[in-house]
N, C-alpha and C positions, 0 to 999 in steps of 0.2 A: 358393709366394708367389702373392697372387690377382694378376689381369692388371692393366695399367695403365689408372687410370680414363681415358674418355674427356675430349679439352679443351671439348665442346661439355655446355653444363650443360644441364640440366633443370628448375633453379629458379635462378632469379635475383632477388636482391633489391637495389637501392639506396635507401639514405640513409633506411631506415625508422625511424620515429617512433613509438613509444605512449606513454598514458602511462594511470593509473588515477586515479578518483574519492579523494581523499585527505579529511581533516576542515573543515570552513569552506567545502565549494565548491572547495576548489583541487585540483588536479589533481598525480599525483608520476609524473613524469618514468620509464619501465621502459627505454625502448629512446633511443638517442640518436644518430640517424644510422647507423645499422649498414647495411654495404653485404656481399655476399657472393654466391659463386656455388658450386653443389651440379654436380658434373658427376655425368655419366651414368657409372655400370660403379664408383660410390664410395661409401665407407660414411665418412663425415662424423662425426666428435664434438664435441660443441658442451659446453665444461666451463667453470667458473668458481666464485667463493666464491656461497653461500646470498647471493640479491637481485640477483643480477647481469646477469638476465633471460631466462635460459635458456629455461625452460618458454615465456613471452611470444615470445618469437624462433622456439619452435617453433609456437606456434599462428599467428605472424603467415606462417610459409613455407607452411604448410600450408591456409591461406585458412579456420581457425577462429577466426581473430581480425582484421578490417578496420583495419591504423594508421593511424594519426591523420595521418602526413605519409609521405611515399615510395611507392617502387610495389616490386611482387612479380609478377613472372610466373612460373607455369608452364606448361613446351612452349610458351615465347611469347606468351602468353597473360595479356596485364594482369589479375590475380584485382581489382583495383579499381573498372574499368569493369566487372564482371557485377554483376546481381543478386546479392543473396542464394541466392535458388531459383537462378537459372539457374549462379551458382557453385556451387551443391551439384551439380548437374546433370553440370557440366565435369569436377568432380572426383571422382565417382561410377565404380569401375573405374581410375581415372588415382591414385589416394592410398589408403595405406593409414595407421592409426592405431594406434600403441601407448599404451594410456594407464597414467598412473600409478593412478587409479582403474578397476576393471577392466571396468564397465557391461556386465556381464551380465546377460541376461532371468533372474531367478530361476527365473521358471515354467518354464522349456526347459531341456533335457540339455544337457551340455557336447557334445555331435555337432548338437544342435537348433541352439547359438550358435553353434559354428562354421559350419554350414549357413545363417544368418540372412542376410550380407549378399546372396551368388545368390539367396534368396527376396526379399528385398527388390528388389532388380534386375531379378524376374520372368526370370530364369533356372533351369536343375534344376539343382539342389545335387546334385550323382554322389557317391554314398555312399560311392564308393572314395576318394577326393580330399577328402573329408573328415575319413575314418578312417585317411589317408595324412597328413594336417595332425596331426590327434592325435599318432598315433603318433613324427611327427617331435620332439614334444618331451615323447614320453615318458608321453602317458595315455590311450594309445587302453582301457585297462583301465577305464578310469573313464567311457566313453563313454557311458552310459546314466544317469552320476547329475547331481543338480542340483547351482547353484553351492555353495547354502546347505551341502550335505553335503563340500565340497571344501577345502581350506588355501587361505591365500590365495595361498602361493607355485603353486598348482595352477590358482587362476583365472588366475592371471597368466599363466598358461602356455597355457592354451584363449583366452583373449583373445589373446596372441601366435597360434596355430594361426588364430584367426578370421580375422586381420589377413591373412595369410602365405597363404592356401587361393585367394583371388582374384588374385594375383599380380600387386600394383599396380603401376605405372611409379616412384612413390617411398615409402618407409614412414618414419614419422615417429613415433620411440619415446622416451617421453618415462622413464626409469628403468627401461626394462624387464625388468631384473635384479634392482632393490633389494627384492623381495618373496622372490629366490629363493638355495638353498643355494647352493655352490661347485659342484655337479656341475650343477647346473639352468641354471645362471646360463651355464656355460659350452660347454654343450649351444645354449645361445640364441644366444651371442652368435655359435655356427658356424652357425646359420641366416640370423640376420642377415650377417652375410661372407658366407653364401655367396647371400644375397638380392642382393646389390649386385656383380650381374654384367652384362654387354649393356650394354643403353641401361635399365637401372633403378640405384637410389639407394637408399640409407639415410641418414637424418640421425641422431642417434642422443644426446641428453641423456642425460649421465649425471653422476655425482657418484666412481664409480669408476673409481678414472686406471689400472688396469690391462685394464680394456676400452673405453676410451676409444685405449688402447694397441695396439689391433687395429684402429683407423682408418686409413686411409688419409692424413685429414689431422683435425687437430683444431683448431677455433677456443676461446680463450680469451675470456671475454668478462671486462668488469668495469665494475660500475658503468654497464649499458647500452650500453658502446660494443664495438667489437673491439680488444681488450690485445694478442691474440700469436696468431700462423698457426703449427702447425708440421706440415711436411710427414712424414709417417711419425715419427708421435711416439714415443719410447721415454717408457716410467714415468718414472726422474728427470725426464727434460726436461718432462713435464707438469708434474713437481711444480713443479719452481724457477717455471715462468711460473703455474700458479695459488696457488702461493703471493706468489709478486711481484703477484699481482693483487689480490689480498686486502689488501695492505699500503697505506693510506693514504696520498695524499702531504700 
């Protein structure tokens, strides 16, 4: 059983607001006050029906998305009052990214993308540490080819090792399984558990309540707001509450 997360969070959001450009000018409502806190040593699942603001909730914690109303700190830190740049700056080393698109440089190996963020950082990328990322999920065999020659459940997977090789304070995965098999998928999600130990975090969207089931705790959203908390979720108990979230009143 992993340790007990700590009570001191990492990311904190209150009473956050977005909303997007809709037809006519008007604007359609994603997030609706959502208040939450991410502790440190937790691997967090954030589940709900299709529109209920997931992805949005994760780009507004992870400071790739500014809300319209409320604040977000990480390590204390109002992501509101920065810059843009000087935000990128903060979170540069401090966040890590999963994405549901895998944004990989075409032109570079899958050892060149995972080596990309230290080069950007104007750090040395240690070939061991890199080919230690691969391997942990499985392609250090494939290290030398491009993305274009790989599956996608296989980018998915070097984009997880990219994420995972700098060892951010939070990582923020947005379906990081939905590309891959049952053995891949479950290879991940022991990375991520075992990423969310110490004073680091995983948030972790997902649409599958059986590793959403390996959280720690799991928020239910609906309809942009927060439906239901539950603390060490089991599979039925997600289901009943995202199914009760789904259901209109």
């Amino acid at each position: 059983m992993p340790p007990e997360p700590s009570d001191q969070p990492i990311v904190r959001a209150r009473a956050v607001e977005h909303a997007y450009p809709g037809v006519a000018g008007a604007s359609v409502p994603v997030l609706r006050g959502v208040s939450l806190d991410v502790r440190r040593g937790e691997l967090l699942a954030v589940v709900g029906p299709s529109g209920s603001g997931k992805s949005t909730l994760l780009a507004c914690l992870s400071g790739l998305e500014t809300p319209l109303g409320g604040t977000v700190e990480l390590e204390g830190v109002d992501l509101g009052g920065l810059s843009r740049q000087r935000s990128a700056r903060f979170r540069r080393g401090r966040v890590g990214f999963v994405f549901q698109a895998y944004n990989l440089l075409p032109a570079l190996t899958a050892r060149e993308n995972v080596a990309l963020p230290a080069r950007l950082a104007r750090r040395t990328a240690d070939r061991r540490t890199v080919d230690a990322a691969l391997d942990a999920v499985g392609l250090l065999d494939v290290a030398d080819r491009r993305p274009g020659s790989l599956s996608g459940g296989q980018q998915q997977r070097v984009a997880i090792a990219r994420t995972l090789v700098s060892r951010p304070d939070v990582v923020f995965a947005d379906e990081p399984t939905g590309a891959l098999d049952t053995v891949a998928g479950a290879r991940v999600l022991d990375l991520l558990r075992e990423t969310a130990t110490g004073g680091r975090a995983v948030v972790l969207v997902t649409h599958d309540l059986a590793a959403a089931a390996r959280a720690d705790r799991a928020v239910v959203l609906r309809d942009g707001t927060v439906h239901a908390e539950l603390e060490r979720p089991g599979v039925d108990a997600l289901f009943a509450a995202v199914e009760h979230a789904a259901v209109r009143p």
